[in-house]
C-alpha positions, 0 to 999 in steps of 0.5 A: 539533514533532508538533502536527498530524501527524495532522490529513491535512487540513491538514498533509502530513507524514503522507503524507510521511513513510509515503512515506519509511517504505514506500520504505525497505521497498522498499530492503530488499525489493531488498537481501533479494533479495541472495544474501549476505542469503539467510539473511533471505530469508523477510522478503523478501514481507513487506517488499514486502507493508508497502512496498505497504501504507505507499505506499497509506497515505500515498497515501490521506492525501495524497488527503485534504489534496488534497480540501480544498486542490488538488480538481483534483489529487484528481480526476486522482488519485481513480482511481490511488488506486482501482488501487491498492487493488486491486492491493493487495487482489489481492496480499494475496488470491494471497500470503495464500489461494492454495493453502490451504483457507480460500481465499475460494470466489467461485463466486457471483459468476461465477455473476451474470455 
């Protein structure tokens, strides 16, 4: 029944399926924001950080059967996989390391510019 589920490049139930995973953790995102759920409120971040997660996962699983099979949808897509990677690299930056000490000191780069 699993054969091939993690062959991205020729089978799309992967990407289908941590689709399905990470819009479930969007559905609890929503539910923990319920007043009568406020005692699991602390969950909330981490259901909307692991939704985002598992839809840029399965997004990027289905670029690579996109690459083989529809290269035109790949090259449409190519760009909104690359946004995505950054607003989830941005999230995971100002939830994880604002406020603290160890935050990451970019003083370097804008001195470049």
């Amino acid at each position: 029944m699993l054969e091939g589920l993690f062959d991205i490049k020729n089978d799309r139930r992967l990407s289908v399926y941590l689709y399905r995973i990470g819009f479930g953790f969007w559905l609890m995102y929503i539910a923990l924001g319920a007043p009568a759920l406020h005692f699991y409120k602390h969950y909330r971040q981490d259901c909307g950080i692991l939704c985002l997660v598992l839809m840029v996962s399965a997004f990027s699983a289905s670029m690579v059967y996109d690459y083989f099979h529809h290269r035109d949808q790949y090259e449409v897509k190519k760009k909104w996989l690359f946004i995505s990677y950054v607003i989830l690299a941005g999230l995971i930056y100002f939830l994880e390391f604002r406020g603290h000490e160890n935050s990451i000191n970019i003083d370097w780069l804008l001195g470049l510019l």
